[in-house]
C-alpha positions in Angstrom: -102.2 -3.6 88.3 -100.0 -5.1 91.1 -98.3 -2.6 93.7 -94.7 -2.0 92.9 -92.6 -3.4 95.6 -91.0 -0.1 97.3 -87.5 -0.2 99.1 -86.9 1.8 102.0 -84.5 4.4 100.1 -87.3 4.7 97.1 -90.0 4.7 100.4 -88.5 8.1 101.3 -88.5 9.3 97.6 -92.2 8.7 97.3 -93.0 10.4 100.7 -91.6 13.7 99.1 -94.1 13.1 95.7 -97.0 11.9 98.0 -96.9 15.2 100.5 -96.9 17.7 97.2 -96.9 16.2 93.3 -95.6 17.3 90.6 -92.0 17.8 91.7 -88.8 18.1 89.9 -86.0 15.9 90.2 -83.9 18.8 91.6 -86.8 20.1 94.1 -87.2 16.4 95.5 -83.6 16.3 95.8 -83.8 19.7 97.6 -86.7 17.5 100.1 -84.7 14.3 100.7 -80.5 14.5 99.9 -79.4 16.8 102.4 -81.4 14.7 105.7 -80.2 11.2 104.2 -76.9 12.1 103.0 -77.5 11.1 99.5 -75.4 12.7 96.5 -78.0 14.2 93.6 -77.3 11.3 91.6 -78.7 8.9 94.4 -82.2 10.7 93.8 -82.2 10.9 90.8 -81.7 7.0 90.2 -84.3 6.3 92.5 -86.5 8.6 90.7 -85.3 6.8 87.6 -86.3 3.2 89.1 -89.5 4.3 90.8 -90.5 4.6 87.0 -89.6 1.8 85.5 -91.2 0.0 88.7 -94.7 2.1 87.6 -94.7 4.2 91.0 -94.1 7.4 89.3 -95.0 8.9 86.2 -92.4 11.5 84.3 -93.3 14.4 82.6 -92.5 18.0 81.1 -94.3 20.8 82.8 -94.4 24.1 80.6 -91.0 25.1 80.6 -89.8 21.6 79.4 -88.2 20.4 82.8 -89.1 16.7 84.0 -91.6 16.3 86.8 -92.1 13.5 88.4 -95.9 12.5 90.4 -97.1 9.1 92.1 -99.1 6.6 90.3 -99.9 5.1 93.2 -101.2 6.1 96.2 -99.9 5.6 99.8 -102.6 4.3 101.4 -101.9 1.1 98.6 -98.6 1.1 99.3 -99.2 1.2 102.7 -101.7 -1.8 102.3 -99.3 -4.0 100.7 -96.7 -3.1 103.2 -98.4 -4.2 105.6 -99.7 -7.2 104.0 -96.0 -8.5 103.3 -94.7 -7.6 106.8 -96.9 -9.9 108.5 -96.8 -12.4 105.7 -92.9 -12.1 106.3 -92.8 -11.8 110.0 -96.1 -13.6 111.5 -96.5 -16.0 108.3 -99.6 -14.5 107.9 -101.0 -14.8 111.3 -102.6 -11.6 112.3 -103.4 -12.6 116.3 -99.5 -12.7 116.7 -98.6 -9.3 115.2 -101.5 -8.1 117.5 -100.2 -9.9 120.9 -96.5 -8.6 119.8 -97.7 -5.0 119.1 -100.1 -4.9 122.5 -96.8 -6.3 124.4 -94.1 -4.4 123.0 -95.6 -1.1 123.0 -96.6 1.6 125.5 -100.5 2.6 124.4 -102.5 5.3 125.7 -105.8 4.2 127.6 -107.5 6.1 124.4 -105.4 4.3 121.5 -106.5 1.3 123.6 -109.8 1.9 123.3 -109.6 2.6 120.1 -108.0 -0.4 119.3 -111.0 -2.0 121.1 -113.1 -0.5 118.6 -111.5 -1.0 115.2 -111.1 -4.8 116.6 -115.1 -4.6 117.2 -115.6 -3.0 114.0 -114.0 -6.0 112.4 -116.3 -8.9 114.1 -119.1 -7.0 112.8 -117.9 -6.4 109.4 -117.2 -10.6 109.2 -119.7 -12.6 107.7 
């Protein structure tokens, strides 16, 4: 099944079902209107198109109220985030994301060394 493409409103949504799932429409409202200034109905259609999309699933817990949980997980979301981003914004080129990110942003010398290791990890892993 392909990954549902995500917008950045919906993105927010899904952060509220990923950190606790099932929620109601009215208890993800409670998560998410108030910090982005969205009216109840805002959620609510994003909840709506998150389904139709195939990110969520809707339900009826026990008393008959609709609750909404991911049908995807972050981590694939997060995959094919990233895997559009530098599609999008290196044309696919990893080595210039890389070079742009080491440039452009202040690393500790322990996320630097474990940058050093992931990339080491990699080599190996290449046949």
């Amino acid at each position: 099944m392909p990954v549902p493409a995500i917008t950045e409103s919906e993105w927010i949504v899904m952060e509220a079902l990923w950190e606790e799932a099932p929620r109601t429409a009215s208890q993800v409202i409670k998560m998410v209107a108030a910090s982005q200034g969205w009216a109840d109905n805002t959620v609510r259609t994003l909840l709506a198109r998150l389904v139709e999309k195939g990110a969520l699933k809707a339900g009826e817990n026990a008393s008959g109220v609709k609750e909404f949980s991911p049908l995807v997980k972050r981590e694939t979301c997060v995959r094919a985030e990233s895997h559009s981003f530098l599609k999008r914004v290196f044309r696919g080129a990893s080595k210039p994301l890389l070079a742009h990110f080491a440039s452009n942003v202040r690393l500790s010398p322990e996320e630097v060394e474990e940058l050093k290791q992931l990339l080491d990890a990699s080599l190996k892993n290449k046949p």
